[in-house]
Steps between C-alpha positions, in 0.01 A plus 500: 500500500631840413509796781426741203125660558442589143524149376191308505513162639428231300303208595446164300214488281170350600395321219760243469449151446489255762772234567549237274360175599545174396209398295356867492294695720218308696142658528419468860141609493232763633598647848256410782386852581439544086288163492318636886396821324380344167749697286587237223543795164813514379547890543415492865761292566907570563745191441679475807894344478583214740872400546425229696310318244635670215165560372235787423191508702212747426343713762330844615788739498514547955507079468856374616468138586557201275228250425706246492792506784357821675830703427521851565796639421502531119 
């Protein structure tokens, strides 16, 4: 990091892909608070990244827990 004020900061992009994994990326389903409310359109949902499955699970956008192994840290 540079102690120079005038130059901006730059931070990593957000839409990068995710990690490769072995046999592609795994569709881990609806999240539970997404299936509780009914919300099931496409445009409502947000695809949510989980590193410990190495999947992509689909949720309401304040949803933060994994369907499948309950992770919440990303």
């Amino acid at each position: 990091m540079t102690d120079d004020p005038a130059k901006p900061v730059r931070f990593p992009c957000s839409r990068i892909s995710p990690p490769h994994t072995p046999g592609g990326t795994k569709e881990l389903g609806i999240g539970a608070l997404a299936r509780q409310l009914g919300v099931h359109e496409d445009r409502a949902l947000n695809g949510h990244w989980c590193s410990r499955c190495q999947g992509i699970w689909y949720g309401v956008m304040l949803e933060v827990e994994c369907p499948v192994c309950g992770n919440r840290g990303g």
